[in-house]
C-alpha positions in Angstrom: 5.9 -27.1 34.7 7.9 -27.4 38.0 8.2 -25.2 40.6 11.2 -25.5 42.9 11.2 -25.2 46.8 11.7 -21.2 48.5 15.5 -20.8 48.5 16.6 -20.7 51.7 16.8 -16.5 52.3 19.5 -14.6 54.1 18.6 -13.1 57.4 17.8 -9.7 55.5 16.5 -11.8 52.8 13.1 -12.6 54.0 9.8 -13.6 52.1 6.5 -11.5 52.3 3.6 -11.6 49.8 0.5 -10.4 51.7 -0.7 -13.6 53.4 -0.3 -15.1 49.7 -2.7 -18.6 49.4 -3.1 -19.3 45.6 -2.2 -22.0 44.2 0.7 -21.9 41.6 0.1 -25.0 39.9 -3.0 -23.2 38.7 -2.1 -19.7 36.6 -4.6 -16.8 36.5 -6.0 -17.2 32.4 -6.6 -13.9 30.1 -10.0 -12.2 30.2 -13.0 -12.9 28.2 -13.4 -12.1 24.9 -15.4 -14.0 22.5 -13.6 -12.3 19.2 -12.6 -14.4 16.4 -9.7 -13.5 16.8 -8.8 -14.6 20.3 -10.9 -17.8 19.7 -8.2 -18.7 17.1 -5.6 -17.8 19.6 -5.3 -21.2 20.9 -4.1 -22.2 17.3 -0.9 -20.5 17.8 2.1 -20.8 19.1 2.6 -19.9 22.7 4.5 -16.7 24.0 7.5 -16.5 25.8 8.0 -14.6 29.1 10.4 -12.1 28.4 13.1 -10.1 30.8 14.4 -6.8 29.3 17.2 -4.8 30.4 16.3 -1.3 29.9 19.4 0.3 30.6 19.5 4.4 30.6 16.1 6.1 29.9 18.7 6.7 26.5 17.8 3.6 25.1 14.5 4.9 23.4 16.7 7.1 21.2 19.9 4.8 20.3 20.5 2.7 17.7 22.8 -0.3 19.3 23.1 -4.3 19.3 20.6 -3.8 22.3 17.7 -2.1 20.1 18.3 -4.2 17.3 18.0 -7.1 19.3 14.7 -5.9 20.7 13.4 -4.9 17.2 14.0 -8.6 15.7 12.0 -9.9 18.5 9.1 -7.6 17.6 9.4 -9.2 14.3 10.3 -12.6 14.5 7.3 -13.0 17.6 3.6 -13.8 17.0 2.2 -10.4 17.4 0.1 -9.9 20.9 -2.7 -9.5 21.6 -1.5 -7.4 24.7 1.6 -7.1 27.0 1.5 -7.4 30.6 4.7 -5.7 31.9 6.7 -5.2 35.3 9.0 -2.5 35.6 11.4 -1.4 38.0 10.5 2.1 37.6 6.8 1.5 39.4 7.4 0.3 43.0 4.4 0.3 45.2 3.1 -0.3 48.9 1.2 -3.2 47.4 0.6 -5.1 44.3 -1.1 -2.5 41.9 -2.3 -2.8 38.3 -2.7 -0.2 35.7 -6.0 0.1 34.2 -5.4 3.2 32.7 -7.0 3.1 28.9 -4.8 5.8 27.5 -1.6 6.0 29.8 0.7 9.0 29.3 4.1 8.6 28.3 6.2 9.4 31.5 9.8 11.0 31.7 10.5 10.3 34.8 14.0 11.1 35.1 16.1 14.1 34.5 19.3 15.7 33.0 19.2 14.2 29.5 18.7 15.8 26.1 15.8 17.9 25.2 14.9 15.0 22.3 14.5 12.2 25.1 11.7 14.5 26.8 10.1 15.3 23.5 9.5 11.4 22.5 5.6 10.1 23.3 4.6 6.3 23.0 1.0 6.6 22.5 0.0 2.9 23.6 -3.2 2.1 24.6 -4.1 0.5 28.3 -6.0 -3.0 28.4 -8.9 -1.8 31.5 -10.7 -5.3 30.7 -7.6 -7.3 31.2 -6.2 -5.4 34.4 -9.8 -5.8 36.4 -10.0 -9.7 35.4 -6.4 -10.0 36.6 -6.9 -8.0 39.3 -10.5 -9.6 40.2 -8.8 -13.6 39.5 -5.4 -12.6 41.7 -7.4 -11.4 45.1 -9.6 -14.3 44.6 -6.6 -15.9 45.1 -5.5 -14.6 48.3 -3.0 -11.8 46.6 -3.8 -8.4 47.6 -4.0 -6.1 44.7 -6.2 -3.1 43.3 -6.0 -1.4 39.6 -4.7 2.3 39.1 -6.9 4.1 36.7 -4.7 7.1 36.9 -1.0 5.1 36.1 1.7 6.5 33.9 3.8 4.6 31.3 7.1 5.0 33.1 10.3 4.8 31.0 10.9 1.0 32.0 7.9 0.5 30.0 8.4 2.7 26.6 12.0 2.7 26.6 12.3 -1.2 25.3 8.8 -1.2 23.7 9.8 1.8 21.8 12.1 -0.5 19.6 10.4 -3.5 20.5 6.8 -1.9 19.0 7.3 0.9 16.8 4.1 1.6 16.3 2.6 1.2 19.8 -0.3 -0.7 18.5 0.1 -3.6 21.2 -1.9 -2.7 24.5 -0.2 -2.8 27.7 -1.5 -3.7 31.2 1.8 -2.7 33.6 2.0 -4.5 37.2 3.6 -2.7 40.0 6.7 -4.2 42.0 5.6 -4.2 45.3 8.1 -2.6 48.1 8.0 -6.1 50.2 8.0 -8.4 47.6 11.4 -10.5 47.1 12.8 -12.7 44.3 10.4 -15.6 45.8 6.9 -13.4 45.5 7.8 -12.0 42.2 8.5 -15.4 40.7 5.1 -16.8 42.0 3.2 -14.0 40.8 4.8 -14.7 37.1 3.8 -18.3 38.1 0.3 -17.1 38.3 0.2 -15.1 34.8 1.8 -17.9 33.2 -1.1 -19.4 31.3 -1.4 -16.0 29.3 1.6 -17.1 27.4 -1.1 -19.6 26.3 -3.4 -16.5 24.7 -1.2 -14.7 23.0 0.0 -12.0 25.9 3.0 -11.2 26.3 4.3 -11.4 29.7 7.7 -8.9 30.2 9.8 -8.1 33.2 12.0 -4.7 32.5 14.8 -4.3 35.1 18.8 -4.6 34.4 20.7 -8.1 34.4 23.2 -5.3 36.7 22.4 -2.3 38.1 25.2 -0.1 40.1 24.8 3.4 38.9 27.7 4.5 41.5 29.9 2.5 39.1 28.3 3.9 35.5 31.2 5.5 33.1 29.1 7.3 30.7 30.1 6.7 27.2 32.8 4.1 28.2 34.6 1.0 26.5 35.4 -0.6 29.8 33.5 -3.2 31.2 33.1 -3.8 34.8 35.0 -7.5 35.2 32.6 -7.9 38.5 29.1 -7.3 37.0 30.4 -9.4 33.9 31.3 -12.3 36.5 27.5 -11.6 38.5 25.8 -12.2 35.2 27.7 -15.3 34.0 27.1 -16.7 37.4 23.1 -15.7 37.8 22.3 -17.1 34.2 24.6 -20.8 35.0 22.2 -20.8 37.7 18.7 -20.0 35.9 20.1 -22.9 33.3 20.9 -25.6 35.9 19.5 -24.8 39.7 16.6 -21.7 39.9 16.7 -22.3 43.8 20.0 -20.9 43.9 19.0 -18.2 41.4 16.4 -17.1 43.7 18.7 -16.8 46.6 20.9 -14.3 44.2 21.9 -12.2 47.5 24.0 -15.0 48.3 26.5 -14.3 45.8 29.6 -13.0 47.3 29.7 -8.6 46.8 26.2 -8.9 45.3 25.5 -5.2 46.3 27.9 -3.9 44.4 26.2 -5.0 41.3 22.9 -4.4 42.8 22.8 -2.2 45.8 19.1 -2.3 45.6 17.2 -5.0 44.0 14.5 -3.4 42.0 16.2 -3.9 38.9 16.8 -7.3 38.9 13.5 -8.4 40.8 11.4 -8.1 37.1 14.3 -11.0 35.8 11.9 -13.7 38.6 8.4 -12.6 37.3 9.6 -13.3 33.8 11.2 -16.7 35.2 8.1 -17.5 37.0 5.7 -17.2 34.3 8.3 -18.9 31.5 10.8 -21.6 33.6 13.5 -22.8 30.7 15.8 -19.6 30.1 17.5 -18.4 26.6 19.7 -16.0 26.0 18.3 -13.5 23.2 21.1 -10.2 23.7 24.0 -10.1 25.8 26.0 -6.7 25.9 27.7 -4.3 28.5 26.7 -0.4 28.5 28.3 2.5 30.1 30.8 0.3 31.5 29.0 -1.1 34.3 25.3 -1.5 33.0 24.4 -5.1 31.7 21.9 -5.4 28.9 21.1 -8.8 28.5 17.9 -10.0 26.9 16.2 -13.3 28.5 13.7 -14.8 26.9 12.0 -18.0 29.3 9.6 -20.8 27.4 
């Protein structure tokens, strides 16, 4: 696996990662378990890295080429033995994992139908796999603590929803620190990567475009200049990840992104998965993209 050189940032574009020293040549591995199951694990196939556009909280409930998309990778994948999932939705003063055994199905958001609020995802947490990861990463030199207490916010059910039915796959979600940049979030995917190798599944949840100033609910219309960002980021995650990492220097980039936690999940995915396919591309809402990534 290769790693390319830090792109070289915009002046507002900087890198931070809390005094980060790992080594990203050498990912953090899963945490022991000595059943038979997981000692068969290295028998199978390994798991892509996945990046998810979530989209409206509205997705849970929907039945669109999006959904189905999700719900034929839930069946055409080698079930997990757990997912370890970013989401936009859980931004943090520093790098935070959820060790939460039973987290709660959060609707965070507002002004939708009473049936959104009324929808639970009872998935289990993964507490054995968050402390390993958390104990392996600040061994490291990455500063990071578990949450007992975290929530499942809609950037995690939302997708799984269709992607898992039946929430029986655990989940250990991973906060997207305030400071952190395309760079940090791609070397702490780097660092996961080898649970591909163990049959986790490693997911980043954001949106491929994300300008809710621009969002025509219910809308035909596509917005031409979040159609043009997309074409332009994925050319570059197929041919030159450098310049895919330096996204801001796209020309009008905050108009498809005028904050970047949406599209910062797309670089953990990348980091823990390198050579990028397309799985679902589709506009929503005019102006949200909902492409599906999947990196091997």
């Amino acid at each position: 696996m290769k790693y390319p050189k830090h792109a070289t940032p915009n002046a507002s574009h900087t890198n931070h990662h809390d005094n980060y020293q790992g080594d990203i040549h050498s990912p953090v591995t899963a945490w022991a378990d000595t059943s038979a199951a997981v000692s068969n694990a290295t028998n199978l196939a390994k798991l892509p890295a996945l990046f998810i556009s979530h989209g409206a909280p509205t997705l849970a409930i929907e039945q669109s080429s999006t959904t189905s998309a999700l719900a034929r990778i839930g069946q055409n994948l080698p079930k997990p033995r757990a997912i370890v999932i970013m989401s936009a939705h859980w931004q943090s003063a520093k790098l935070e994992i959820s060790s939460n055994p039973q987290p709660k199905t959060w609707h965070d958001f507002s002004g939708f139908s009473p049936e959104l609020y009324e929808l639970q995802y009872p998935v289990a947490g993964q507490p054995a796999l968050a402390e390993t990861l958390a104990h392996q990463l600040t061994t490291r030199g990455i500063t990071c603590r578990v949450n007992p207490m975290r929530a499942c916010d809609h950037g995690v059910w939302a997708p799984l929803k269709h992607l898992y039915p039946q929430a029986d796959v655990p989940i250990v979600q991973i906060s997207l620190p305030q400071h952190y940049d395309s760079m940090a979030c791609y070397q702490l995917g780097a660092q996961l990567a080898r649970l591909r190798e163990e049959q986790i599944l490693v997911i980043g949840s954001g949106s491929i475009t994300h300008n809710l100033q621009s969002l025509r609910w219910q809308a035909d219309s596509i917005d031409q200049t979040a159609k043009e960002f997309k074409r332009w980021l994925l050319q570059q995650l197929k041919t030159d990840i450098p310049t895919a990492l330096d996204w801001q220097q796209y020309p009008d980039y905050k108009n498809i992104h005028p904050s970047d936690e949406h599209l910062l999940p797309l670089f953990f995915a990348l980091g823990a998965g390198q050579r990028v396919s397309v799985v679902h591309q589709s506009m929503a809402h005019h102006s949200l993209g909902m492409d599906i990534y999947r990196f091997d």
